[in-house]
N, C-alpha and C positions, 0 to 999 in steps of 0.2 A: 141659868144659862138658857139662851132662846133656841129653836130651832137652828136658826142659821148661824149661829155659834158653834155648837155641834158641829152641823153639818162642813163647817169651814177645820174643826180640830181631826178631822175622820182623815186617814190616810188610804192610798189607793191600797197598798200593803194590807190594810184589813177588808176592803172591799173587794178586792178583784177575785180572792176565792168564792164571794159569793154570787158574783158576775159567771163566774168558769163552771159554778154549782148549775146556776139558773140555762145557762146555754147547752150546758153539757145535756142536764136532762131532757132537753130536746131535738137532741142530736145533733148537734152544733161542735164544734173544736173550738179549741183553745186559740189556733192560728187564725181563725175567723175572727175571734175577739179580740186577737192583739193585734191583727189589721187596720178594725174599724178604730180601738182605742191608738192605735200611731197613727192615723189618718187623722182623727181628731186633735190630737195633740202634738202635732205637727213631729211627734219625736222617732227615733228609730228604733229597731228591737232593743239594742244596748240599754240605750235612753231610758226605756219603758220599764228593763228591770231594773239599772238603776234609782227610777225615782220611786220603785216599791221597795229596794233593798234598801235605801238610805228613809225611809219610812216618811218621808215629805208628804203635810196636810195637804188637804185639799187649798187651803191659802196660797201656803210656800209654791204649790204647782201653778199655781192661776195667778198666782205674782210673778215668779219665773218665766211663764209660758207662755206663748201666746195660741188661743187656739185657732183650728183652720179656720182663713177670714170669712168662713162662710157657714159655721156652726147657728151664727145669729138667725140662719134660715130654717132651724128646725125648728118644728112646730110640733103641738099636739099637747094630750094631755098626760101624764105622767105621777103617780101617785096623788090622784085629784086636782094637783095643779095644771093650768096650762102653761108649758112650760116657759112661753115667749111674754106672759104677763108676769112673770117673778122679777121682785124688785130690788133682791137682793145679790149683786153681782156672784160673788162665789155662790151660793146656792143655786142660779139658776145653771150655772156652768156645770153642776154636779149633776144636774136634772136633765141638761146635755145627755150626760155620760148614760145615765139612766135610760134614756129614750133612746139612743140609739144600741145596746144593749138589749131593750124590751125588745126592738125592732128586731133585732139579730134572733132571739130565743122563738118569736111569732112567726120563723120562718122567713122572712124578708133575705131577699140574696144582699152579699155583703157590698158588689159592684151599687146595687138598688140603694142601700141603703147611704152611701157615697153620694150617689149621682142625688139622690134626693134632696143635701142639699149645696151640691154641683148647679143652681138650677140656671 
């Protein structure tokens, strides 16, 4: 199985406590992350548990979803990748999630991390 095979069978349900892990220890909440994560994924608090209670891949979300029409604006690099050169649709959507996440635990205010790419 490749990388982006994986990364497309992983569900937000096993990631998001490691996102809540990563933020928390920096003095971050949890409402700051499921902000930025319904901002991004255009869906509502309900929404957002819903799609970790019903355990939906990263696929099923990014086939379902549509993300904010303006995610394609983030940029930068993100576990070695850059994120805007990933060629593989669901994984770079995941590397999305990733970067703006790392943004939020580096301190970046959550409106910043919005408006950044609001541009």
């Amino acid at each position: 199985m490749t990388a982006d095979e994986r990364m497309a069978r992983m569900t937000l349900h096993a990631i998001y406590p490691l996102y809540l892990a990563k933020i928390e220890k920096k003095g971050r909440s949890k409402a700051e992350l499921d902000e930025i994560l319904q901002w991004i994924t255009q869906l509502d608090a309900d929404g957002l548990v819903r799609v970790q209670a019903e355990k939906w891949t990263f696929q099923e979300l990014f086939d379902r979803l549509d993300l904010h029409p303006n995610a394609s604006l983030i940029t930068g690099v993100i576990c070695g990748y850059r994120v805007e050169n990933i060629e593989n649709p669901v994984s770079q959507k995941v590397r999305y999630l990733d970067k703006i996440v790392d943004e939020l635990a580096k301190g970046r205010a959550v409106e910043k991390i919005k408006r950044q790419t609001d541009r």
